[in-house]
C-alpha positions as CSV (number, residue, x, y, z in Angstrom):
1,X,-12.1,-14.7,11.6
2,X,-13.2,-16.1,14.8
3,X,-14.6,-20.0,14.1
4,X,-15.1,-20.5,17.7
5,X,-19.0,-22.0,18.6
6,X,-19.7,-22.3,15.1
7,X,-19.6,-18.3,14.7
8,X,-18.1,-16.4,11.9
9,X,-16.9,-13.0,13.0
10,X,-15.1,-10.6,10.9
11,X,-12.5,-8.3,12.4
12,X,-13.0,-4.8,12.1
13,X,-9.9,-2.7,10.4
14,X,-9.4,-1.1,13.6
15,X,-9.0,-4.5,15.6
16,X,-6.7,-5.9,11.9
17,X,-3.0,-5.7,12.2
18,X,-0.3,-4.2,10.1
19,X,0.3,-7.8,7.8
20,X,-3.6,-8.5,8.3
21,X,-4.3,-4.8,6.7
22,X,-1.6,-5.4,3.8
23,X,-3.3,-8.9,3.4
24,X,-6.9,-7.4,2.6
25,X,-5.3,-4.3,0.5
26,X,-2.8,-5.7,-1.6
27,X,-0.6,-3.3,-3.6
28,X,-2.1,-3.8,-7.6
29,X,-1.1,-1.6,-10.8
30,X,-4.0,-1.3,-13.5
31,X,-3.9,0.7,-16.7
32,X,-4.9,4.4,-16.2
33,X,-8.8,4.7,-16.4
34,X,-10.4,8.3,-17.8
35,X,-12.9,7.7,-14.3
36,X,-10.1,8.6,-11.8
37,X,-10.1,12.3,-12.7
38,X,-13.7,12.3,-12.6
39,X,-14.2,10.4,-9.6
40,X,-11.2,12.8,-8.1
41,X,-13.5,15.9,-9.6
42,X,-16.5,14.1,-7.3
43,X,-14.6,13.8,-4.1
44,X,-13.0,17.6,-4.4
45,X,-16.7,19.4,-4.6
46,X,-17.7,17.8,-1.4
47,X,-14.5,18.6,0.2
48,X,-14.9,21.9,-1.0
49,X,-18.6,21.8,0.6
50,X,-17.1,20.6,4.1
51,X,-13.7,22.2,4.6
52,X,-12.7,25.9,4.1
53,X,-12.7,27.9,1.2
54,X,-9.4,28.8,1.6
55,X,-8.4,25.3,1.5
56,X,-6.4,24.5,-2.0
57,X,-7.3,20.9,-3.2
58,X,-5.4,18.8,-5.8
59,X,-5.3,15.5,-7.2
60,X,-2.1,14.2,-6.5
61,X,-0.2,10.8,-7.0
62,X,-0.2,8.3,-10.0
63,X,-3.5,8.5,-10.6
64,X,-3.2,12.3,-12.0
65,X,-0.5,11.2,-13.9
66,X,-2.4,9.7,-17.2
67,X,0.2,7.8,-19.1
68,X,1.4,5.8,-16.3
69,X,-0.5,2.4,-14.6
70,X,-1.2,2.9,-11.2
71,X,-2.8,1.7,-8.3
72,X,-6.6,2.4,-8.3
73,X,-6.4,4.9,-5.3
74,X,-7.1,8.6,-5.9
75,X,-4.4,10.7,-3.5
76,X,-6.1,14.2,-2.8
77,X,-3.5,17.0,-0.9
78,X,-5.8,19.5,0.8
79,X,-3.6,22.7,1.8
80,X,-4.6,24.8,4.7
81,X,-3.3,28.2,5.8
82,X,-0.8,28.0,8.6
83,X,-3.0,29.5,11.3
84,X,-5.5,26.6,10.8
85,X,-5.8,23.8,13.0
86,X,-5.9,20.6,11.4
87,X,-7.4,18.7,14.1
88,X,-10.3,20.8,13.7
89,X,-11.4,18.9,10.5
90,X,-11.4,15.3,11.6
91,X,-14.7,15.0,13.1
92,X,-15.9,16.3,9.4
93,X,-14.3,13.9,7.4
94,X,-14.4,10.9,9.7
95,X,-18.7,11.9,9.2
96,X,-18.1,12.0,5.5
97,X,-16.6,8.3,5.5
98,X,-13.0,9.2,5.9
99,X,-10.5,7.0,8.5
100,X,-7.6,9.0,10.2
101,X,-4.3,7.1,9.0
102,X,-2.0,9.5,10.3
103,X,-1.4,12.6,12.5
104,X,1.3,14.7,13.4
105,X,1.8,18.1,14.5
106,X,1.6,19.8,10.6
107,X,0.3,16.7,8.6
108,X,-2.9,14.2,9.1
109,X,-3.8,11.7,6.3
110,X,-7.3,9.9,6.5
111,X,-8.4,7.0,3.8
112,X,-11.8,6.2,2.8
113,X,-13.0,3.0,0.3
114,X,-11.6,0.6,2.5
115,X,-13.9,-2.5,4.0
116,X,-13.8,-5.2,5.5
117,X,-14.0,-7.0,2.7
118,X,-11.3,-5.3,0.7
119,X,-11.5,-2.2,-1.3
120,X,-15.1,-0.4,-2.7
121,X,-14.9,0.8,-5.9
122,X,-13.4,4.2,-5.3
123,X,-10.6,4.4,-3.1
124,X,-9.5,8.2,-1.6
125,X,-5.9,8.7,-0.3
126,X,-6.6,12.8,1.9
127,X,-3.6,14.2,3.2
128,X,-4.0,17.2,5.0
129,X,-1.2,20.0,4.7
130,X,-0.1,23.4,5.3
131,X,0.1,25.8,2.2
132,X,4.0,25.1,1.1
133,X,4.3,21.6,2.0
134,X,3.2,20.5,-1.7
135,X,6.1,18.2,-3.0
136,X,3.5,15.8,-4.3
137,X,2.3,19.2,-6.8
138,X,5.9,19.4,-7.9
139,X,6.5,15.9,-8.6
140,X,3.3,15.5,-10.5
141,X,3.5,18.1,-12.5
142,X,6.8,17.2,-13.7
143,X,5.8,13.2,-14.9
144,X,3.3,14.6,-16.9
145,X,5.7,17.3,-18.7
146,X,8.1,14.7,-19.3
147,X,6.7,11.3,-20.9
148,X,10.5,10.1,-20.9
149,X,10.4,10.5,-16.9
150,X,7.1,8.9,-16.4
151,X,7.8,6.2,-18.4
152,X,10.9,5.7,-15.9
153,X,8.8,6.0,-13.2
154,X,6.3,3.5,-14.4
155,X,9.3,0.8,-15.1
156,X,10.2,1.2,-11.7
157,X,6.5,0.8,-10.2
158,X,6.2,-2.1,-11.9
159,X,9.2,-3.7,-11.0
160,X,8.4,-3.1,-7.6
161,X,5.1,-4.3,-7.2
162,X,5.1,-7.7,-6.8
163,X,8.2,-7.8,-4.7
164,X,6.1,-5.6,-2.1
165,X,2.6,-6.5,-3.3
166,X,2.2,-7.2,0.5
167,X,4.4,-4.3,1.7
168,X,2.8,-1.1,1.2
169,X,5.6,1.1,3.1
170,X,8.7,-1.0,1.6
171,X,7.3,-0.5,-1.5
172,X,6.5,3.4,-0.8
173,X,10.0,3.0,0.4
174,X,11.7,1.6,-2.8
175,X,10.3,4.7,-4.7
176,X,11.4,7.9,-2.1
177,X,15.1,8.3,-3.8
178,X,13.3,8.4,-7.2
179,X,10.4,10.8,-6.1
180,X,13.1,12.9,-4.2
181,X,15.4,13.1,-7.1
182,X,12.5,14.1,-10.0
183,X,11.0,16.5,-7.2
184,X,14.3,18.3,-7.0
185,X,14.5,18.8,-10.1
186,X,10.9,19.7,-10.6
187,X,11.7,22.8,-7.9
188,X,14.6,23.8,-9.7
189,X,12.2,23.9,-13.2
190,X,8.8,25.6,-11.2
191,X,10.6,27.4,-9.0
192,X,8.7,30.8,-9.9
């Protein structure tokens, strides 16, 4: 906020820092709500409208997990055949209220809910992928095979989140030997 002549100005996200960012979107854990499915079932159609059809869309992350709490952010993986471009489909989502996050040569992850202000109501993790590079599919599937697992997996989400309420990548961070090890296992159990 800029006070200076008796002005209030609010920073855009793009001008905010890492810490300023963390500030405005802390990490929070709510009880799983029925609408996160349903709001994911929103945001897929119109993905479905704007990317290819041979896109494969999912609702990935705690959210699609329903016996766990969670943050309120729904994580969608959109797959892509390996001869796509990625790139190609920024312009798209950035005109369908998406922000590119991330981008790499074989991964690009946009958000969209996030304001000024804080978070709107719904809150979209996209992370763009080739087919194959579907972890998240694994890992999901297997919490919600195996309550005893989830359960685990909850424990441990809760006693990170205060400790990096503030910290979204150390708390990310905290979780990746646990999400490694229960994926691992998940590939060994899907494998066909």
């Amino acid at each position: 906020m800029d006070m200076s002549k008796g002005q209030i100005t609010k920073k855009k996200l793009s001008e905010m820092n890492l810490e300023e960012l963390w500030q405005l979107f802390p990490i929070f854990l709510t009880e799983h709500q029925d609408c996160w499915k349903d709001w994911y079932v929103e945001e897929a159609s119109l993905l479905g409208r704007i990317l290819p059809q041979t896109v494969r869309i999912n609702h990935v992350g705690s959210t699609a997990i329903p016996s766990i709490q969670a943050k309120p952010i729904i994580d969608i993986l959109a797959e892509f055949p390996k001869e796509s471009n990625l790139a190609d489909y920024k312009e798209i989502l950035a005109e369908n209220g998406y922000i590119c996050m991330l981008q790499n040569a074989d991964r690009i992850s946009f958000n969209k809910g996030y304001t000024e202000e804080g978070f709107a109501e719904r809150v979209f993790h996209l992370h763009l992928r080739y087919y194959g590079d579907n972890d998240e599919l694994y890992f999901r599937d297997y919490m919600i095979e195996h309550s005893d697992a989830a359960a685990e997996y909850e424990r441990l989400k809760l006693r990170l989140w205060k400790e990096y309420e503030h910290d979204r990548d150390g708390y990310t961070d905290a979780k990746t030997a646990f999400v490694k090890s229960y994926t691992e296992q998940a590939r060994k159990l899907y494998r066909h």
